[in-house]
C-alpha positions in Angstrom: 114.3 73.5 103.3 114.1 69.3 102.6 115.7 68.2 99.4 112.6 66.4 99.2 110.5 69.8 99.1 112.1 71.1 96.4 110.2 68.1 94.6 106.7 68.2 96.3 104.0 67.4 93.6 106.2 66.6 91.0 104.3 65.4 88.3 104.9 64.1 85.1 104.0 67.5 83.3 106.8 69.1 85.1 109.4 66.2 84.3 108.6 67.2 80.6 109.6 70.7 81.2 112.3 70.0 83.3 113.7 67.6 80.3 112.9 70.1 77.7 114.9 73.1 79.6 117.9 71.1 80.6 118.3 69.7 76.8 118.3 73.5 75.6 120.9 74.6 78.7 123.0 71.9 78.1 123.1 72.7 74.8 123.8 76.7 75.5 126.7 75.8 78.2 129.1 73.0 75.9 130.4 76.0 73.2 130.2 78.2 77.0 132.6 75.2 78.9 135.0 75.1 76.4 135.1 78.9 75.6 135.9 79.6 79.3 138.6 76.9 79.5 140.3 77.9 76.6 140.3 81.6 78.4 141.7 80.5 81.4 144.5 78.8 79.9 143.4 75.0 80.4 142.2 72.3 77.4 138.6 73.1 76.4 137.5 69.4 77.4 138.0 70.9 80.9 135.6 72.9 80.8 133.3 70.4 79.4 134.2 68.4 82.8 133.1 71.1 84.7 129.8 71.8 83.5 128.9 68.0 83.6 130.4 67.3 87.5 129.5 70.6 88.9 126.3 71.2 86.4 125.0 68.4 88.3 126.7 68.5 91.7 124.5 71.8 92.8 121.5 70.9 91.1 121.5 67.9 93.6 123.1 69.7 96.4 122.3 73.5 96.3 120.1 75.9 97.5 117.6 77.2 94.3 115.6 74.6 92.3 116.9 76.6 89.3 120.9 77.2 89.5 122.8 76.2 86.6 126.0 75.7 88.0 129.4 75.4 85.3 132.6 77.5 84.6 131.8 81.1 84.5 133.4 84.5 83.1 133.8 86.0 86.7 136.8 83.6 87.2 138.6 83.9 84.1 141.4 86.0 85.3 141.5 84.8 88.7 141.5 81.2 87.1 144.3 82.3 84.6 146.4 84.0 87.0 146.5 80.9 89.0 147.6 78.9 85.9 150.1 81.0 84.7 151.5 80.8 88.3 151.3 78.0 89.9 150.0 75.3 86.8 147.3 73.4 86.1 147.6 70.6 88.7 147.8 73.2 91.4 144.3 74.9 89.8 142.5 72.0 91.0 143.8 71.8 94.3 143.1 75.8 94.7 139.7 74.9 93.6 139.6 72.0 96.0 139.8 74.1 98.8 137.7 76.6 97.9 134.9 74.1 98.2 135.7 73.8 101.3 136.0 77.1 102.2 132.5 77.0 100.5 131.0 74.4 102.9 132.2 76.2 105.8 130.7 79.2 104.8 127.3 77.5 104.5 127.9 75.2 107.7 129.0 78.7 109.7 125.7 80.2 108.0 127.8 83.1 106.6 125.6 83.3 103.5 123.5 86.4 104.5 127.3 88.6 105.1 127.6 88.1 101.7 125.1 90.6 100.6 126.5 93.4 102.1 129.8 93.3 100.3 129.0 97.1 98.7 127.6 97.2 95.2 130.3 99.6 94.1 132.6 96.8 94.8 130.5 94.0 93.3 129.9 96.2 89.9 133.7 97.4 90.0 135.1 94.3 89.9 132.6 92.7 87.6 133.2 95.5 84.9 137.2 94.9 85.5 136.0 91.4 84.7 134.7 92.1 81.8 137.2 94.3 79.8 139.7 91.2 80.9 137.5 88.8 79.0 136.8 90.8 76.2 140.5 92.2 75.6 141.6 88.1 76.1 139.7 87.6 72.9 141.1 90.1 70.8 144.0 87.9 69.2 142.1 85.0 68.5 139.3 87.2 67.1 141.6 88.7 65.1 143.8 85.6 64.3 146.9 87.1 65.3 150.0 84.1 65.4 152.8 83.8 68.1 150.8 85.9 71.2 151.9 85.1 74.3 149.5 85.4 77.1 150.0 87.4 80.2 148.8 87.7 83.6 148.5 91.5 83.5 146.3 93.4 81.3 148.8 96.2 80.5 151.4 93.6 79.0 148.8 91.8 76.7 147.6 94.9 75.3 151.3 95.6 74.4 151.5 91.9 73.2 148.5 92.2 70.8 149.9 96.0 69.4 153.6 93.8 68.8 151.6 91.4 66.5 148.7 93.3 65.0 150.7 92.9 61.6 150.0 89.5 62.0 146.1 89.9 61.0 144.3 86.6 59.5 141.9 87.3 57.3 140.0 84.0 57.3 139.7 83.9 61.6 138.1 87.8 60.9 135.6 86.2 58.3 134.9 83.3 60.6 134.5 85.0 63.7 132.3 88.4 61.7 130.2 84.8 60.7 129.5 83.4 64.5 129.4 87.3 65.7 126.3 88.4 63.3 124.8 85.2 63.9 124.6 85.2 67.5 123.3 88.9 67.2 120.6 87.9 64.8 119.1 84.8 66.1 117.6 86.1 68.6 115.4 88.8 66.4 113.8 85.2 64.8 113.4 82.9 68.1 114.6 83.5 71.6 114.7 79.9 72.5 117.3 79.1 69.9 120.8 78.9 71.2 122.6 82.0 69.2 125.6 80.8 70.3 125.6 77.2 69.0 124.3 78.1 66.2 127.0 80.3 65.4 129.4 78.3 66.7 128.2 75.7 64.5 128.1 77.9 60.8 131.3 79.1 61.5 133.1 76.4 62.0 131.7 74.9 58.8 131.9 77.5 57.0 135.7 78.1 57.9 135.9 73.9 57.2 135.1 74.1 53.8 136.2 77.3 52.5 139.2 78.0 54.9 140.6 74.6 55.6 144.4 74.7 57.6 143.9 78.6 57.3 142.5 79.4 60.7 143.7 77.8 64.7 141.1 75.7 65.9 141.1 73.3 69.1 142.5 71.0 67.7 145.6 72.8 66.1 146.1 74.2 69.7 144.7 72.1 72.2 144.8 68.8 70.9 141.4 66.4 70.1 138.7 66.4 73.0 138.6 62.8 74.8 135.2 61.1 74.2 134.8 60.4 78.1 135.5 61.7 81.1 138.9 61.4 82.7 139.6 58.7 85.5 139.2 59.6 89.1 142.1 61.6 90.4 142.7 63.0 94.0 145.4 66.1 93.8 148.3 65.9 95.7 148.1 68.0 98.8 150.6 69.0 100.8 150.5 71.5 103.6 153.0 73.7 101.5 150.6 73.5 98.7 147.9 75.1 101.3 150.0 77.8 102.4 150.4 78.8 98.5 147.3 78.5 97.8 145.4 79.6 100.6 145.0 83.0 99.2 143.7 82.4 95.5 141.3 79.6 97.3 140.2 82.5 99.0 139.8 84.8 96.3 137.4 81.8 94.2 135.2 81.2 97.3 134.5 84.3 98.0 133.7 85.5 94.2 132.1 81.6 93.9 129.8 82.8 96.9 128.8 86.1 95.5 128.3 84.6 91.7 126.1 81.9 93.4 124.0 84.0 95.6 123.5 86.3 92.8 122.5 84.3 90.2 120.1 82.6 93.0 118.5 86.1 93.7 118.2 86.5 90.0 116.2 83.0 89.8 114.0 84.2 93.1 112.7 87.1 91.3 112.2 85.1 88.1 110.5 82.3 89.5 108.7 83.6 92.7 110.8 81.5 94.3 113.0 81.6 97.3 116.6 80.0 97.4 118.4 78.9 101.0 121.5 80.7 100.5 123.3 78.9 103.6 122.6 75.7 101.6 123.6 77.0 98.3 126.9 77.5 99.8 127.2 73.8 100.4 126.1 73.1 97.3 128.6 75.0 95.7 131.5 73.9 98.2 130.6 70.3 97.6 131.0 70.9 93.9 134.3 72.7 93.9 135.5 69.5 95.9 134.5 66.6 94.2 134.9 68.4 90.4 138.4 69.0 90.4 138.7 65.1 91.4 137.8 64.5 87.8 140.0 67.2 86.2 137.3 70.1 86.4 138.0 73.7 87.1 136.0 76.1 89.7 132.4 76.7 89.3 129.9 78.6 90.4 126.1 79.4 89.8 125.7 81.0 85.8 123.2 83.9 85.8 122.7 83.8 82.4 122.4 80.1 81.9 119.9 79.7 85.1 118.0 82.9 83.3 117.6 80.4 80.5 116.3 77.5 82.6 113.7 79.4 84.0 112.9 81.0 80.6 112.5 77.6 78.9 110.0 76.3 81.6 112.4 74.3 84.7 110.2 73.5 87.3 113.0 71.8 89.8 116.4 70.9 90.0 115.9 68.2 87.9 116.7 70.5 85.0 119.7 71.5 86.2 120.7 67.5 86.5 119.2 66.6 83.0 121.7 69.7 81.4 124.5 67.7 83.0 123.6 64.8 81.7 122.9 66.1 77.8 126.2 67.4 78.1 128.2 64.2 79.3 126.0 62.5 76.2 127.1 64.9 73.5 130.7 64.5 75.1 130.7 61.1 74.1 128.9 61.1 70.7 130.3 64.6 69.8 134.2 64.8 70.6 135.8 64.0 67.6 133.9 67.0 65.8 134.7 69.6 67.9 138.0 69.4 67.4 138.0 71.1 64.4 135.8 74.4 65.9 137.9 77.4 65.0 139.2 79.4 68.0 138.0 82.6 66.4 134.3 81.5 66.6 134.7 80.6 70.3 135.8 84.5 70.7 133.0 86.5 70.2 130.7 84.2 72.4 133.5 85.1 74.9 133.0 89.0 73.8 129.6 88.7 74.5 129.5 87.3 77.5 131.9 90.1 78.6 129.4 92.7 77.3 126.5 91.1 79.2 128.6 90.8 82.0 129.8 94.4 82.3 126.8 95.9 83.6 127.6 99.2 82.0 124.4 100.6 82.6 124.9 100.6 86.4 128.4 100.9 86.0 127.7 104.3 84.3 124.6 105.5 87.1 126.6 105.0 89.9 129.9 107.2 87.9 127.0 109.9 87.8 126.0 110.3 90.8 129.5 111.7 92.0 129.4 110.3 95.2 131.8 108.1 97.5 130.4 104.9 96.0 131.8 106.5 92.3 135.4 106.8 93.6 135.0 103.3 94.9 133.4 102.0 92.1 137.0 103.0 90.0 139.3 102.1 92.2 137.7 99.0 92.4 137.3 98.7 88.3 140.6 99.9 87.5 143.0 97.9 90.2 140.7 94.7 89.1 142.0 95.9 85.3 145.4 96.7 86.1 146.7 94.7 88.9 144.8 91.7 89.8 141.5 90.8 91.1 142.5 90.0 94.6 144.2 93.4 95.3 141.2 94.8 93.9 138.7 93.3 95.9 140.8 94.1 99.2 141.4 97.7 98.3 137.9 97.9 97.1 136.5 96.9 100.7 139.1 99.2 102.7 138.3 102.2 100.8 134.9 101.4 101.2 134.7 101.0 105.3 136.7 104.2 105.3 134.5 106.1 103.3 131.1 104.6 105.1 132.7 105.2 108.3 133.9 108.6 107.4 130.0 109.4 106.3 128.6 108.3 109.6 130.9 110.0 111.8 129.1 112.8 109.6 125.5 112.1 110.6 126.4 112.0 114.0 125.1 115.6 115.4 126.0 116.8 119.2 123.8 119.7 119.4 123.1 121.9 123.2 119.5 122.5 123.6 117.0 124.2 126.1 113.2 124.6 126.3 111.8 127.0 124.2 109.6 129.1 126.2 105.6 130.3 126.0 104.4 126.7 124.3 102.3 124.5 125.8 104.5 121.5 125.2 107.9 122.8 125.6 110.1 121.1 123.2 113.8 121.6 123.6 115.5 123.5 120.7 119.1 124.2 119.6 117.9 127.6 118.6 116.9 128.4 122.5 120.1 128.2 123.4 122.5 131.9 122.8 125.4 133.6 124.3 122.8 135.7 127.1 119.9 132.8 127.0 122.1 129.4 128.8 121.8 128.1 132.1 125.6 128.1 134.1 124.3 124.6 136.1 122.4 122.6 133.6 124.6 121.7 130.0 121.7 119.7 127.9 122.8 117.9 125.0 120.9 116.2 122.2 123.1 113.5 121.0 121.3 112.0 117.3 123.0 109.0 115.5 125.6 106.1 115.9 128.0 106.7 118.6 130.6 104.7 117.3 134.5 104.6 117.0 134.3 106.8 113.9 132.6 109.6 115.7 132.8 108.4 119.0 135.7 111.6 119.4 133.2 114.2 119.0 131.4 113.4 122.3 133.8 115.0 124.3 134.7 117.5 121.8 130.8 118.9 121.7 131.0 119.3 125.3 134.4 120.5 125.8 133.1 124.4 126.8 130.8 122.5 129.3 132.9 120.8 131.2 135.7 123.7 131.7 133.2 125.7 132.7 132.1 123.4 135.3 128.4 122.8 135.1 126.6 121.3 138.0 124.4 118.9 135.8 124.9 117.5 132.0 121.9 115.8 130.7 122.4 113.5 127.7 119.3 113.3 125.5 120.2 109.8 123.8 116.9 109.1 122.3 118.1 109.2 118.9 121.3 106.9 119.8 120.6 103.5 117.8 123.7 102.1 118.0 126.8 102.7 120.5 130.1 100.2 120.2 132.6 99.9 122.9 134.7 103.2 121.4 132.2 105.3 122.2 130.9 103.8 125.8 134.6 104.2 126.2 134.2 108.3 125.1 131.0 108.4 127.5 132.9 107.2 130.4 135.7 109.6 130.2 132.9 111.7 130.2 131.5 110.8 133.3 134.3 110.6 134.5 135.8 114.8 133.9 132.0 115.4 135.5 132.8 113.5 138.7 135.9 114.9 139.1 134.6 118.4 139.2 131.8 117.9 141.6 129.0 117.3 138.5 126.4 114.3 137.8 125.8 112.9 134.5 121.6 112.5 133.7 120.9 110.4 130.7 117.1 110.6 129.1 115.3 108.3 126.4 118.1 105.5 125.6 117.6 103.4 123.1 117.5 99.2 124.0 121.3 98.5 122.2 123.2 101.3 124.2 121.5 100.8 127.6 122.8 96.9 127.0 126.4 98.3 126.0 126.6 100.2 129.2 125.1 97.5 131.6 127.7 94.9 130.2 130.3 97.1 130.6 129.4 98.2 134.6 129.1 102.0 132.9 125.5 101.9 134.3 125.9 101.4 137.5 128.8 104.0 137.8 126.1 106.2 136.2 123.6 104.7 138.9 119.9 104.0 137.9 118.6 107.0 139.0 120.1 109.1 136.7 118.2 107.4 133.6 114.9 108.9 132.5 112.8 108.2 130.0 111.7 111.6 129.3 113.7 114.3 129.2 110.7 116.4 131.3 111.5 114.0 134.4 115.2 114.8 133.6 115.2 118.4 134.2 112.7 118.4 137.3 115.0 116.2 138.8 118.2 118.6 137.7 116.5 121.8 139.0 117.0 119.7 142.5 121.0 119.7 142.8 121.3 123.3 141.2 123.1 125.6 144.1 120.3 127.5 145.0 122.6 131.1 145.6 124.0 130.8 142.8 120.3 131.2 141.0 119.4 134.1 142.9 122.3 135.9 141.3 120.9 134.2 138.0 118.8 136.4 135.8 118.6 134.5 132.6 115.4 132.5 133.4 116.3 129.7 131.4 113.5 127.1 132.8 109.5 128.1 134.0 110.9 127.4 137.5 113.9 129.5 137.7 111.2 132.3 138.6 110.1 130.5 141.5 113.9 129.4 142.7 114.0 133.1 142.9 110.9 133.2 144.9 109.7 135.9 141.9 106.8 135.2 139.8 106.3 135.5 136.3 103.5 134.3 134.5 105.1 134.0 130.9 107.4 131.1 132.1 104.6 129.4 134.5 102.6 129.3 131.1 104.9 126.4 130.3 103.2 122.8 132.3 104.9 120.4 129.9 108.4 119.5 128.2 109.2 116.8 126.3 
């Protein structure tokens, strides 16, 4: 996709809609920036960097003409564990490389592997998110003095039960104000920023009634600079990297998913379709020149890009235009919002949070008792009560386990023969019993992925086989999609136990990707062409030909239509048999 498509027809109309969308987004995301700075543990103007440098960063470089791009919820905790580690300075350069990370993501056109992280995992973590966020808010909701903030959940809980004596009143009042009013505006007009507005009474109403009563940014963070800061490149050093290799990690991949989500969320909003290699870019080109001006990670904002697209964006140049209105506000507006309380910036925060949660699916997927529910937990409840990174790993592991675990399941090895008086024989596990087997012909109907989580069982289904030392095995591999280097590895020992009693291996209907496996690996040849068939008909006729003929006359079982004939008997109820499949 050309940048320049992404404005093909563009029209004066549009710029209208564009303008009028960004002006109500840039709005929404300045009480948002400062909200999720204050969370993480940074000054709230940084946040207010962010959504200007990134805001307009991926709108110019990304891959959906709608993404909103800014400081997000997801990386709270990831974002304030990093602070209360490593500091502020070393934030940026975490978030430095993450943009790269980003761009070779995008450049490496990783963008599709994304997606199949498991939704467990992706709901898991995000819930774990949530209840982070929301409990974060608690002591500024309530007012509470002298809380010191944690890394882990467990200890912050204990911190806020310690002070809960400490109650303020007035931040209750103030923060009930902004809390009904967000919850209310929408009922009157869904265009008008609840947020803001609340943001907004509050903090007068606390001004004039509650003045030196109640923390605001000012009291704690200091008054918010009318400009942006001066250019700054971080110092890196390679020591620095090797710290901070792993939470860089940890922010592009969780940057990536946010993104790509939101994106999706835009596609089927807008009819639209994003370039997610490019978004990647976008994104990693953000992360890297944002934290040059004091900015902290960002990533694409469902909610905000919900609103662009709700308000009438037709292109990117929304997302530039809500960059802009914020950078303008920053400089008219700084002095005043120094005095917002830091209990109306908490329930925003608590709402996002509850937005965020996805409870609903969160509670579908518990129900269904499944694997995905026990990795749905682990993943929620590490995310909660260690850290998101160990969450995320864990999350993953148990999840491969548990798929591969279920696959080895669907993989069926069954022994099969022709059933008998049809016109088109089919060949039937139920044909075969103790007195109804042929002694020189083992046929075996191998059905799903022969891989290194079941790849075992080949040998194991045919262990009987073998020891008693049939002539012929005939592997019916039809319904093999998929074989791996495990289990060619299993079907060569295979062949191999067969050749070294005197037997021969026939293999009918093989799919495309396991006849590839074998020729690369030189298992087809050992095999030899002639021993592959399409049809497992052509398969038997040619097995009925390297059967020890003596030992058939002694045979009375009459397995096959032609074992009659090998007797030089006939019998008309097997010659009624003319075709298998």
């Amino acid at each position: 996709m050309k940048w320049t498509g992404r404005f093909e027809g563009y029209h004066a109309a549009a710029f209208r809609k564009d303008l009028i969308s960004g002006l109500i987004v840039g709005i929404i995301a300045i009480p948002l920036g400062m909200a999720f700075a204050i969370a993480v543990g940074v000054k709230p103007e940084y946040g207010i960097y962010t959504t200007i440098v990134a805001g307009i960063v991926i709108s110019l470089f990304g891959g959906s003409k709608f993404q909103i791009g800014g400081p997000t919820g997801a990386f709270i905790p990831i974002l304030f564990a990093i602070v209360i580690q490593y500091g502020y300075e070393n934030l940026l350069i975490a978030g430095f490389l993450a943009g790269i990370l980003l761009c070779l993501m995008g450049l490496f056109k990783l963008g599709a592997l994304i997606k199949y992280i498991p939704r467990p995992v992706t709901i898991g973590f995000t819930a774990g998110i949530a209840v982070i966020i929301f409990s974060g808010q608690i002591a500024n909701f309530l007012g509470l003095d002298e809380v010191e903030k944690h890394e882990h959940f467990l200890l912050n809980m204990k911190e806020i039960a310690m002070h809960l004596m400490t109650v303020n009143i007035y931040s209750v009042l103030t923060a009930m104000i902004c809390l009904v009013v967000i919850l209310l505006t929408p009922k009157f007009s869904s265009k008008v920023p609840g947020s803001l507005i609340g943001l907004v009474l509050s903090t007068v109403v606390a001004s004039m009634f509650f003045q030196g009563e109640v923390a605001t940014i000012g009291s704690s963070f200091g008054a918010i600079p009318s400009s942006l800061p001066r250019f700054h490149f971080p110092e890196i050093t390679w020591d620095r990297i090797e710290v901070l290799i792993r939470p860089a990690l940890i922010i592009a991949m969780l940057g990536g998913i946010e993104s790509l989500l939101s994106a999706v969320v835009a596609d089927g909003m807008s009819g639209s379709r994003h370039n997610s290699n490019r978004e990647l870019i976008g994104q990693g080109i953000a992360n890297m020149i944002t934290p040059l001006f004091g900015g902290i990670p960002a990533t694409g904002a469902i909610a905000r890009t919900a609103t662009n697209i709700k308000n009438g964006a037709v292109s990117p140049l929304s997302g530039i235009i809500h960059g802009v209105v914020v950078l303008l506000i920053l400089v008219l507006c700084a002095p005043y919002a120094s005095g917002i309380p830091l209990a109306s910036m908490a329930p925003i925060l608590m709402l996002v949070a509850w937005n965020m949660s996805e409870r609903k699916e969160f509670v579908r997927i518990l129900k269904t008792k499944t694997t995905d529910s026990l990795v749905l937990l682990i993943t929620f409840l590490l995310t909660v009560f260690t850290n998101l990174t160990t969450a995320v790993e864990v999350g993953l592991i148990v999840a491969v386990i548990l798929f591969v675990k279920r696959m080895s399941d669907v993989l069926n090895i069954s022994k099969v023969l022709p059933e008998q008086g049809t016109v088109h024989a089919k060949v039937k596990a139920h044909m075969v019993t103790e007195d109804h087997d042929c002694p020189q012909i083992g046929i075996f109907t191998i059905d799903g992925p022969l891989f290194f989580g079941a790849a075992n069982m080949l040998e194991k289904s045919m262990d009987d086989t073998i020891h008693q030392k049939t002539r012929v095995l005939l592997l019916r591999m039809g319904k093999v999609p998929f074989m791996d280097t495990t289990g060619e590895s299993a079907l060569a020992n295979l062949v191999k136990h067969c050749e070294k009693i005197g037997g021969l291996i026939l293999i009918s209907g093989i799919q495309p990707q396991p006849l590839e496996v074998l020729k690369r690996t030189g298992l087809f040849d050992q095999i030899g062409r002639i021993h592959f068939f399409d049809h497992t008909g052509e398969a038997i006729d040619y097995a009925l030909f390297q059967l020890d003929h003596n030992q058939c006359l002694a045979c009375s079982r009459f397995v096959f239509r032609e074992c009659a004939s090998l007797q030089g008997k006939s019998d008309n109820r097997l010659e009624a048999d003319p075709v298998r499949t």
